[in-house]
MARTI-486984 format. One line per 10 residues: number of its first residue (from 1); their letters; for each residue x, y negated, z of C-alpha. Coordinates in steps of 0.25 Angstrom, whole numbers, plus 2048, in hexadecimal, padded with zeros to 3 digits. Example, Ala and Ser with C-alpha at 12.3 -4.5 7.8 and 13.67 -1.06 7.14 Angstrom:
2
1	AS	831,812,81F ~ 837,804,81D
***
This chain:
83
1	XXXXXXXXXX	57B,72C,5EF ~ 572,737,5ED ~ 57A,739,5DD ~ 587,73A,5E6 ~ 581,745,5ED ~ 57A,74C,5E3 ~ 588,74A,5DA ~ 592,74F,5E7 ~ 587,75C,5EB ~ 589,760,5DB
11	XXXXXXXXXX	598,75F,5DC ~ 597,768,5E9 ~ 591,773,5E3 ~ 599,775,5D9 ~ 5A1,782,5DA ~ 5AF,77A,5D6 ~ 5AD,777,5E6 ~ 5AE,782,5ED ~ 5B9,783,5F8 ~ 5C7,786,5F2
21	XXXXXXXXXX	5CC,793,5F6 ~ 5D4,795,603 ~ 5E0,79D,5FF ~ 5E3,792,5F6 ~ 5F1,78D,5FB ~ 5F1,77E,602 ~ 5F8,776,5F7 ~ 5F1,77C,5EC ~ 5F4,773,5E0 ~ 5E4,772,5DC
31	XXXXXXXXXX	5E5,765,5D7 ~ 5F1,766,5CF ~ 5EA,772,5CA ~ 5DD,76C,5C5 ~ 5E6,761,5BE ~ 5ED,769,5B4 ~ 5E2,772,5B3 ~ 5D8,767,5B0 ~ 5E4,761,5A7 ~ 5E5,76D,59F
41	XXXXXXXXXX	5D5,76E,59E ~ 5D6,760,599 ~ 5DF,763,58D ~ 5D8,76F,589 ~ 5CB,768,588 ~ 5D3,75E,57F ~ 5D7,769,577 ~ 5C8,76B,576 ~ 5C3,75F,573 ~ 5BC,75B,580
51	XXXXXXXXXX	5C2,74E,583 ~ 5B7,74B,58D ~ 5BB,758,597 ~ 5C9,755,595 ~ 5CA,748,599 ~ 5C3,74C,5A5 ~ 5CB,757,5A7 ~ 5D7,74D,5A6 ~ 5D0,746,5B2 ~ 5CF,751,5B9
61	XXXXXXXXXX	5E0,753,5B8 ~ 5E1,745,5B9 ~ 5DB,746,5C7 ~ 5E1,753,5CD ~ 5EC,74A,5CE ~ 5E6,73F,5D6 ~ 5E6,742,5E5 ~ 5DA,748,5EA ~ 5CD,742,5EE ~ 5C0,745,5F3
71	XXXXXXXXXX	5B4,746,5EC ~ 5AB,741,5F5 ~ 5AE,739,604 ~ 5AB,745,60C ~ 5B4,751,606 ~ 5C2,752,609 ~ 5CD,74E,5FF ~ 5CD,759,5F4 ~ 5DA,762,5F9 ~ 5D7,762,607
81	XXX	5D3,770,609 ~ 5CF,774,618 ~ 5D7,77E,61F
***
């Protein structure tokens, strides 16, 4: 339990979570974003030679299209953005 913790305080300190921009519009495609992004990441570093990063960068697509789920228990779904 105390790894969990050690592992989720970690994540949350990483600047990638930071609170998304309010003027951002409500239906902001964020997802679909990531997906072809992360998919066009993935070939590039095919083209490189990194098979490793792109298959996880494949993975990455892959679940951008997957309906969103928390990380942990207590958070909301990803997506839900308070008003």
């Amino acid at each position: 339990m105390e790894r969990l913790m050690q592992a989720r305080e970690r994540f949350e300190e990483r600047p990638s979570r930071a609170p998304a921009p309010a003027d951002l519009p409500e239906k902001y495609p964020v997802r679909e974003y990531v997906g072809a992004m992360a998919a066009e990441l993935a070939q590039m570093a095919r083209f490189n030679g990194d098979e490793p990063l792109a298959r996880l960068l494949d993975a990455a697509a892959a679940l951008s299209q997957q309906p969103p789920i928390p990380l942990f228990a207590d958070e909301p779904t990803p997506g839900d953005r308070p008003s």
